[in-house]
N, CA, C and O atoms as a Tinker XYZ file with bonds, in Angstrom:
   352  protein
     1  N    127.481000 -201.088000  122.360000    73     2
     2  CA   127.359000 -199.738000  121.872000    64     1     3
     3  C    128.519000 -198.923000  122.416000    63     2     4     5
     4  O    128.654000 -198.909000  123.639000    81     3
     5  N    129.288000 -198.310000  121.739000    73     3     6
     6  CA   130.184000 -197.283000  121.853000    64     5     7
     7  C    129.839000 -195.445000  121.577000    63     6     8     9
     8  O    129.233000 -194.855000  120.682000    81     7
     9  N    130.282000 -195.153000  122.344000    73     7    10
    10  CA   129.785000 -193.591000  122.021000    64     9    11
    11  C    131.272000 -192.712000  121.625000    63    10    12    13
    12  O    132.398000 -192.923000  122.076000    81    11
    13  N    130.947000 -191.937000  120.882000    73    11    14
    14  CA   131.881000 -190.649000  120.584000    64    13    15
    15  C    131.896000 -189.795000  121.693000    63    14    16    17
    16  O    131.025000 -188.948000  121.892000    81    15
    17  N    133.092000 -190.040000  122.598000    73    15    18
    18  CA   132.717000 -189.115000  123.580000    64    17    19
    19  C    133.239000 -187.551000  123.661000    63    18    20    21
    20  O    133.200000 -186.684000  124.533000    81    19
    21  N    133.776000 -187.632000  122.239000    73    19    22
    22  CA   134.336000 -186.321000  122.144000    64    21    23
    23  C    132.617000 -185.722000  121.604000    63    22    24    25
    24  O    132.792000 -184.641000  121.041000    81    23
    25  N    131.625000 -185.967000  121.612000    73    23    26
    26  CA   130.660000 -185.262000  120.963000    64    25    27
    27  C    129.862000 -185.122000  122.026000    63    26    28    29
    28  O    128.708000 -184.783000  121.763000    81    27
    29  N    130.179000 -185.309000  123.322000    73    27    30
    30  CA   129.503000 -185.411000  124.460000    64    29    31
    31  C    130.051000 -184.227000  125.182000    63    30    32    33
    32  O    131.263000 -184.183000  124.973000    81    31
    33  N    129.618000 -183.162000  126.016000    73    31    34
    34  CA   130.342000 -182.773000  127.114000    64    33    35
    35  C    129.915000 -182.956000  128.366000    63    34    36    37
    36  O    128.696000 -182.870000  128.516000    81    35
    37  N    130.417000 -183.132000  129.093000    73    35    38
    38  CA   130.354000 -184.234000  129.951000    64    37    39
    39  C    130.546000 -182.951000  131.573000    63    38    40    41
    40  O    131.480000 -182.151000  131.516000    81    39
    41  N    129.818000 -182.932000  132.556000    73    39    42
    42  CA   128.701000 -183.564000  132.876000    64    41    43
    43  C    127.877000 -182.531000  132.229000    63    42    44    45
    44  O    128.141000 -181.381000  131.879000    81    43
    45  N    126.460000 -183.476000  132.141000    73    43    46
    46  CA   125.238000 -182.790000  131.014000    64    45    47
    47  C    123.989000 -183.003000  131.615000    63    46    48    49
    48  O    123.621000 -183.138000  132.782000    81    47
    49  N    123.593000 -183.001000  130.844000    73    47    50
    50  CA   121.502000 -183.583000  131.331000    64    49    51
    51  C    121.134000 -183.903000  129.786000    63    50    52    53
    52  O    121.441000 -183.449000  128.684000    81    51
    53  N    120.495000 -184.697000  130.186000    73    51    54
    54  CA   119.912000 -185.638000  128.506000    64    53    55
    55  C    118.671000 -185.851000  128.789000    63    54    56    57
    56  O    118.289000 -186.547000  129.730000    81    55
    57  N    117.735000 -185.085000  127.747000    73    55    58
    58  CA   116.284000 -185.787000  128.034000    64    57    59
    59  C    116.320000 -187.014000  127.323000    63    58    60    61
    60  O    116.771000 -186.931000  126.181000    81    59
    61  N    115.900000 -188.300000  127.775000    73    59    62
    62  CA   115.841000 -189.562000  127.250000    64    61    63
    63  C    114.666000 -189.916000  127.292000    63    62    64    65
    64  O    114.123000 -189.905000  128.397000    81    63
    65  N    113.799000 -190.396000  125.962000    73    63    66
    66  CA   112.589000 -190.919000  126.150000    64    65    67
    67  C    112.338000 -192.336000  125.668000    63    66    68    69
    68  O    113.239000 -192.865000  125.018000    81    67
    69  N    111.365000 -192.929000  125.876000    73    67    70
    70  CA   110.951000 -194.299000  125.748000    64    69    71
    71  C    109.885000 -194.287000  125.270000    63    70    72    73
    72  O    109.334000 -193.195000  125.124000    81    71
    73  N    109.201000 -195.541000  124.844000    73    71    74
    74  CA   108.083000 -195.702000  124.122000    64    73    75
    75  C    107.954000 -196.981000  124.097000    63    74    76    77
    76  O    108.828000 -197.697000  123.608000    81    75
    77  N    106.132000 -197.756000  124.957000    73    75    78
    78  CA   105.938000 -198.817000  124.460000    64    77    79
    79  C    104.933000 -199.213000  124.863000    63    78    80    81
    80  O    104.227000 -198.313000  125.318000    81    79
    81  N    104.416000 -200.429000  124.923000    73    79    82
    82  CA   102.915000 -200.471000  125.008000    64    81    83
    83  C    102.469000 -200.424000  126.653000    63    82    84    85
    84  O    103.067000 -201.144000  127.452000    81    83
    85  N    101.269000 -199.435000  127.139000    73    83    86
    86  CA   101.146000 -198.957000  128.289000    64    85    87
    87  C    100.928000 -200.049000  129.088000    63    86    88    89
    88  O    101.296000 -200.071000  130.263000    81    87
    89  N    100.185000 -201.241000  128.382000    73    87    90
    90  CA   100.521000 -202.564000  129.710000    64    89    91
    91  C    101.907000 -202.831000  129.996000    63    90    92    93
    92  O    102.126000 -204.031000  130.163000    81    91
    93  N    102.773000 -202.180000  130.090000    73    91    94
    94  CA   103.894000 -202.321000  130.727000    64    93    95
    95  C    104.573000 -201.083000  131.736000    63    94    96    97
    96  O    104.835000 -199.932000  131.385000    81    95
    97  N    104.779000 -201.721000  133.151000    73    95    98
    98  CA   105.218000 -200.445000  133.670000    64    97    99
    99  C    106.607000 -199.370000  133.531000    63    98   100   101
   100  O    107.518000 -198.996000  134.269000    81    99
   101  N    106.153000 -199.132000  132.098000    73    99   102
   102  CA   107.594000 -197.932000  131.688000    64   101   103
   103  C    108.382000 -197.153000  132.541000    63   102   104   105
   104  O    109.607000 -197.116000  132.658000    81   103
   105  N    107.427000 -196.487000  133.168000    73   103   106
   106  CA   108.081000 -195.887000  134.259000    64   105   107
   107  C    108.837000 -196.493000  135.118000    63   106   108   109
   108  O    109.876000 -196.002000  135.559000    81   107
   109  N    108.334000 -197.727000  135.464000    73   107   110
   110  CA   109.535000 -198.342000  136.817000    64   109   111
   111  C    110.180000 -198.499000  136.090000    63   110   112   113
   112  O    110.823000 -197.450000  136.048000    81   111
   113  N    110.787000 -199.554000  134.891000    73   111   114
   114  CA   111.607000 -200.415000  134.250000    64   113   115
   115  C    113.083000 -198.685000  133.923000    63   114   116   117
   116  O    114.283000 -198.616000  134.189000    81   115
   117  N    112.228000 -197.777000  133.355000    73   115   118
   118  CA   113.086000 -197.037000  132.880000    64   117   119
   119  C    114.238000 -196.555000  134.170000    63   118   120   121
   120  O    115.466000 -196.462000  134.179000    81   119
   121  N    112.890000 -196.249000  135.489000    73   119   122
   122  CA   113.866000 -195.991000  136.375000    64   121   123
   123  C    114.741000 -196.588000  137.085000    63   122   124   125
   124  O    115.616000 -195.970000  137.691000    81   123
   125  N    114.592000 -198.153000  137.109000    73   123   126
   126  CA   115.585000 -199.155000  137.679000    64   125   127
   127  C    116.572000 -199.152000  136.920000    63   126   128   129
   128  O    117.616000 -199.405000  137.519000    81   127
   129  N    116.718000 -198.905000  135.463000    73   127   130
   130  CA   117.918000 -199.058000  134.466000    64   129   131
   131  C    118.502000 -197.573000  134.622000    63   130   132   133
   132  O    119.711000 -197.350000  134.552000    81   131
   133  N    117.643000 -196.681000  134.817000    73   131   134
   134  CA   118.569000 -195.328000  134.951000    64   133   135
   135  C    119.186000 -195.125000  136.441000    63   134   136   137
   136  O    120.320000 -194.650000  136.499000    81   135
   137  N    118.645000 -195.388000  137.412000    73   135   138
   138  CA   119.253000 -195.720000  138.862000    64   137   139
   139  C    120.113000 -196.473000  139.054000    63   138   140   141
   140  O    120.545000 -196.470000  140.207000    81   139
   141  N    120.670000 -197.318000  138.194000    73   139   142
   142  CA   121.565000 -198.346000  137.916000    64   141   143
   143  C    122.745000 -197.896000  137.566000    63   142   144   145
   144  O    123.798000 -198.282000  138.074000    81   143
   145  N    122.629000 -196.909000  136.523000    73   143   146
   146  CA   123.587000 -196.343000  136.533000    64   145   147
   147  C    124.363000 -194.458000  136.319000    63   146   148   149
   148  O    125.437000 -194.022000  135.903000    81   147
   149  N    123.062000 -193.825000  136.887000    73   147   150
   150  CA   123.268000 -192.584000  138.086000    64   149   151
   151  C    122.584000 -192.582000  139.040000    63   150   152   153
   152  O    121.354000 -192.644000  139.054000    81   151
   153  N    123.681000 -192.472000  140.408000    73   151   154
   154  CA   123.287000 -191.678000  141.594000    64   153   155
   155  C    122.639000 -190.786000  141.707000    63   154   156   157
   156  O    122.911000 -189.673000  141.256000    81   155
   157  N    121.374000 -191.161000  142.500000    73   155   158
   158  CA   120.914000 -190.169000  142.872000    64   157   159
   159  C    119.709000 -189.786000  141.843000    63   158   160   161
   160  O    119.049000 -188.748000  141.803000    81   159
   161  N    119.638000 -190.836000  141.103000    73   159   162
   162  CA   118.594000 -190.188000  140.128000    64   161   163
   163  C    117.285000 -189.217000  140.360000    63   162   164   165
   164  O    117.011000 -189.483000  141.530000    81   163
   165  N    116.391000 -188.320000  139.956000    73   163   166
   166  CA   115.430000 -188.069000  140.440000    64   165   167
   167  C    114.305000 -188.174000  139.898000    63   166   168   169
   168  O    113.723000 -187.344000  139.200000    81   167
   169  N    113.836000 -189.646000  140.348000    73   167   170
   170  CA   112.482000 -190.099000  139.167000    64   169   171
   171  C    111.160000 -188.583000  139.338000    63   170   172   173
   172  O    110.255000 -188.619000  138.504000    81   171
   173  N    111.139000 -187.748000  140.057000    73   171   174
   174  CA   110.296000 -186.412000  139.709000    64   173   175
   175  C    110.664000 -185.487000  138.089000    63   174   176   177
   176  O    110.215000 -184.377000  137.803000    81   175
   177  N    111.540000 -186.293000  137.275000    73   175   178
   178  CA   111.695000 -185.401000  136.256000    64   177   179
   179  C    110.990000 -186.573000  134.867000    63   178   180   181
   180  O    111.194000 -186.443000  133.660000    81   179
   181  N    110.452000 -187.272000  135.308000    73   179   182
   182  CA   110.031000 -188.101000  134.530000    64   181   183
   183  C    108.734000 -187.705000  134.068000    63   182   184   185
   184  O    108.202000 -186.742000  134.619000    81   183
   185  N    108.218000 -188.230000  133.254000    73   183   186
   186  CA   106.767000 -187.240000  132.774000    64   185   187
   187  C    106.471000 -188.318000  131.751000    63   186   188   189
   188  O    107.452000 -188.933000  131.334000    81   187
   189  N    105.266000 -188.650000  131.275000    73   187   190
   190  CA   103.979000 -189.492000  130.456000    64   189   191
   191  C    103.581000 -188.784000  129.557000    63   190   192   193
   192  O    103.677000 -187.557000  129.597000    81   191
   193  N    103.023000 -189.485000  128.514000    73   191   194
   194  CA   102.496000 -189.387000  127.495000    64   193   195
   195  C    101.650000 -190.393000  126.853000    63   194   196   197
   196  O    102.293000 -191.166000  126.143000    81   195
   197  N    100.027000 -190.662000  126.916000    73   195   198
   198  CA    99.766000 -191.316000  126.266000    64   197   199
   199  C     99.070000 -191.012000  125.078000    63   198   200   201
   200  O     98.488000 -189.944000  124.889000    81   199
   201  N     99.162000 -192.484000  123.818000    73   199   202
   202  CA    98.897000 -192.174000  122.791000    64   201   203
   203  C     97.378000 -191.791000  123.002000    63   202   204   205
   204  O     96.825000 -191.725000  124.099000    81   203
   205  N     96.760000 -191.536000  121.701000    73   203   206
   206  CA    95.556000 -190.806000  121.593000    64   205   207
   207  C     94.710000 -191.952000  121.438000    63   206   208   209
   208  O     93.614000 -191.570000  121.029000    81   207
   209  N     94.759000 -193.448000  121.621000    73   207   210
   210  CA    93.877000 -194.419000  121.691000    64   209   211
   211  C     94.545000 -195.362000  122.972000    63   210   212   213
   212  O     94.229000 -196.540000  123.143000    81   211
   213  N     95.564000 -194.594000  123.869000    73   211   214
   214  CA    96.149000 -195.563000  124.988000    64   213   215
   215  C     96.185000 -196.569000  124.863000    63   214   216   217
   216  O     95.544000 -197.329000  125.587000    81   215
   217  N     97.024000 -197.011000  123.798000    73   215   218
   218  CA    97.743000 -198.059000  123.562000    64   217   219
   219  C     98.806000 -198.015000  124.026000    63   218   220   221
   220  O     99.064000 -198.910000  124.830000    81   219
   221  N     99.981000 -196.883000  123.712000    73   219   222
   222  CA   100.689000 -196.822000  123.810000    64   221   223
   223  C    101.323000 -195.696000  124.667000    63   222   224   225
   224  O    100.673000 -194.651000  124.683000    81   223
   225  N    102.373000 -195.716000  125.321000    73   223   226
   226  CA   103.009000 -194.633000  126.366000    64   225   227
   227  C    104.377000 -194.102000  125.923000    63   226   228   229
   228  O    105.183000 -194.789000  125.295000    81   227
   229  N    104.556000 -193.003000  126.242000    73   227   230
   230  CA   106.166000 -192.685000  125.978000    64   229   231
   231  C    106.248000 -191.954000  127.248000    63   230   232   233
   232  O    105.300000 -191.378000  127.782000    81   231
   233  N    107.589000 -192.026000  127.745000    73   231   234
   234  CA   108.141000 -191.593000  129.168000    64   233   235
   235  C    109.333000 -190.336000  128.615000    63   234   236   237
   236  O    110.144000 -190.027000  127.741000    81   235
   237  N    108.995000 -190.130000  129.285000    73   235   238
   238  CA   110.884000 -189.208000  129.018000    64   237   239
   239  C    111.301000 -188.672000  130.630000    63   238   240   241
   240  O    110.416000 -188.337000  131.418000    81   239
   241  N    112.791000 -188.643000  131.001000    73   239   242
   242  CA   113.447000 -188.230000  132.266000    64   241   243
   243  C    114.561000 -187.424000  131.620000    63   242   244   245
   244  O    114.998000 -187.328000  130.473000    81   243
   245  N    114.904000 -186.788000  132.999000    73   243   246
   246  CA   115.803000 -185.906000  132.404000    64   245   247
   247  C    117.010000 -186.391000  133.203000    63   246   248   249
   248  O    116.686000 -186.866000  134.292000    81   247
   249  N    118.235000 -186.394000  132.961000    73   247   250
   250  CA   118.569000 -187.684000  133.414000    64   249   251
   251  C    120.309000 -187.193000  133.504000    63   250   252   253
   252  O    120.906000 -187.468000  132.463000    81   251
   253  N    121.058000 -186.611000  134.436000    73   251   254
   254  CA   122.551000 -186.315000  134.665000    64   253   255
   255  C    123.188000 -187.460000  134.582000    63   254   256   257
   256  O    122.943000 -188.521000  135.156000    81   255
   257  N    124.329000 -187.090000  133.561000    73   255   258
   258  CA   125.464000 -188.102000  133.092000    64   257   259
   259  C    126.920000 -187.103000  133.337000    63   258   260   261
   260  O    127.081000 -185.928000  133.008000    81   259
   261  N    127.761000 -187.920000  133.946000    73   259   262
   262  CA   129.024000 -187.346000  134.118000    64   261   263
   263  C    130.250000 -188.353000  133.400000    63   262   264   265
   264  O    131.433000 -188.114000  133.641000    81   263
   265  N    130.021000 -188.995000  132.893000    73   263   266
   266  CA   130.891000 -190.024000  131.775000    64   265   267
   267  C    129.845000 -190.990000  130.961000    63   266   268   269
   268  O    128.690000 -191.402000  131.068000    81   267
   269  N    130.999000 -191.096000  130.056000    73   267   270
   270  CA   130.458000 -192.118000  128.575000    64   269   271
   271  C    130.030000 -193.610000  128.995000    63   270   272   273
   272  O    129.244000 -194.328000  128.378000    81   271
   273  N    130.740000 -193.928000  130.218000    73   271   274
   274  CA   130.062000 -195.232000  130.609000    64   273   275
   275  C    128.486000 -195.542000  130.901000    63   274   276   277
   276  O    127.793000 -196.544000  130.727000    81   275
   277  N    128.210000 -194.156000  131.455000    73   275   278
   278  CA   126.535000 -194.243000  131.861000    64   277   279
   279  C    125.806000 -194.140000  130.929000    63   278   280   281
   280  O    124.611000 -194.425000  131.004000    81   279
   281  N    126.211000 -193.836000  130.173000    73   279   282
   282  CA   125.450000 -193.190000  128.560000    64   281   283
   283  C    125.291000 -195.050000  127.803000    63   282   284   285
   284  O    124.386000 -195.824000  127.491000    81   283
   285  N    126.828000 -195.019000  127.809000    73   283   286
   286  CA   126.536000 -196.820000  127.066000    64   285   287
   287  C    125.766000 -197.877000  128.036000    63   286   288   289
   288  O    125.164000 -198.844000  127.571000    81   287
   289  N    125.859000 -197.547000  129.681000    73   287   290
   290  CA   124.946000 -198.695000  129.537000    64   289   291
   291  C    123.995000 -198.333000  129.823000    63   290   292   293
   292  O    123.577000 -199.240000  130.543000    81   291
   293  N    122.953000 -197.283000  129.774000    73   291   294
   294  CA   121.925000 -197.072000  130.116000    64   293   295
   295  C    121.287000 -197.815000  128.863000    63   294   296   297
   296  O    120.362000 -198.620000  128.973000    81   295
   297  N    121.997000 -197.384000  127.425000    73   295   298
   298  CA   121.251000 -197.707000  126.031000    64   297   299
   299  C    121.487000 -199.263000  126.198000    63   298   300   301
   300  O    120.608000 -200.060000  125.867000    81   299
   301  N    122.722000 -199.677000  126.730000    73   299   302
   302  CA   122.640000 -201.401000  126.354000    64   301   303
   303  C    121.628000 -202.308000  127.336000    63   302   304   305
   304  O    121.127000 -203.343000  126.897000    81   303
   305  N    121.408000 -201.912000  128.488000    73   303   306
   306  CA   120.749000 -202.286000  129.846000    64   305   307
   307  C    118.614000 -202.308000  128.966000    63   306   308   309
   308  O    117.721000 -203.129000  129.176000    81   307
   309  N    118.603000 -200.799000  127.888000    73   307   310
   310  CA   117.078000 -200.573000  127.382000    64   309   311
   311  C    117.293000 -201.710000  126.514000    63   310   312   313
   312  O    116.748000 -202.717000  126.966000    81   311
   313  N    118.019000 -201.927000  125.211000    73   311   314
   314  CA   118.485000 -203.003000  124.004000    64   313   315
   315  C    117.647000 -203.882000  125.147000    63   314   316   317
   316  O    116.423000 -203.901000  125.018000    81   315
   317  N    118.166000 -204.514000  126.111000    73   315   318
   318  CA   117.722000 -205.777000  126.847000    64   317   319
   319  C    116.371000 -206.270000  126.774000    63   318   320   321
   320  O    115.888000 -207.376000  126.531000    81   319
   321  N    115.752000 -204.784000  127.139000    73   319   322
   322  CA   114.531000 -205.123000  127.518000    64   321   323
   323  C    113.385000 -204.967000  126.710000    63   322   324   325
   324  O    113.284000 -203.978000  125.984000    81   323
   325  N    112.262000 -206.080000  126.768000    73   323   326
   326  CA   111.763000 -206.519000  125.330000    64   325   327
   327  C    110.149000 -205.250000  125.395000    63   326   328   329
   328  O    109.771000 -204.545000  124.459000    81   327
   329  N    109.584000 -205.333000  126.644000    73   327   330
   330  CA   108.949000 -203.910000  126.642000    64   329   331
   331  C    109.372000 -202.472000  125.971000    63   330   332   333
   332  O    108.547000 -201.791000  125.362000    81   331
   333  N    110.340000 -202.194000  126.094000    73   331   334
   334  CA   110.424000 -200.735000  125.367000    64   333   335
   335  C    111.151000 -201.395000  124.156000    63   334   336   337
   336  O    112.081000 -202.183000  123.981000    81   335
   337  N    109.910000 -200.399000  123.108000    73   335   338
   338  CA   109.709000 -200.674000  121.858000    64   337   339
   339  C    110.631000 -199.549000  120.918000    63   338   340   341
   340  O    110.954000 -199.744000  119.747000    81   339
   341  N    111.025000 -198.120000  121.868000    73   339   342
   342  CA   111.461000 -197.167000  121.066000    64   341   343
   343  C    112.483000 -196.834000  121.999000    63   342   344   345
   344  O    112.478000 -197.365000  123.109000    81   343
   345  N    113.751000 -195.645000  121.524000    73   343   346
   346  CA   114.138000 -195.536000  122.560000    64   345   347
   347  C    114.857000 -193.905000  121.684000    63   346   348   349
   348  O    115.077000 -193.994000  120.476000    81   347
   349  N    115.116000 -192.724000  122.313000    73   347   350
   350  CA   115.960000 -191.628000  121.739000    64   349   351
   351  C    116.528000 -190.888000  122.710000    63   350   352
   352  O    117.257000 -189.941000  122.418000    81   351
């Protein structure tokens, strides 16, 4: 994945959310891939959502990026992983 980084301004905050089935621990997985690649992350901006028959969970963090590299691999590092089902 490549990003337009002229459509980025850089450094930012991105809410990023996830989505997938709640037998999986979303929350850690998201935060080991986002700690991976920003310092310092602060998993307290993270926040839940479950569906209305808890099946399913969506996470979202709010999440400081200071270049296009963290941006591409945060999305290629989620692609990987077969638990999260959604990703925006």
């Amino acid at each position: 994945m490549s990003i337009n980084e002229d459509l980025w301004d850089f450094p930012c905050e991105i809410k990023l959310k996830v989505m997938g089935l709640s037998q999986h621990p979303l929350s850690d997985i998201l935060t080991e891939i986002v700690e991976k690649h920003v310092t310092g992350f602060d998993r307290s901006t993270l926040s839940t959502r479950d569906s209305k028959q808890g099946k399913y969970i969506s996470i979202t963090a709010t999440v400081p990026l200071t270049h296009k590299s963290q941006v591409e691999g945060i999305y290629a590092d989620l692609d990987k992983r077969e638990e999260i089902a959604w990703k925006l």
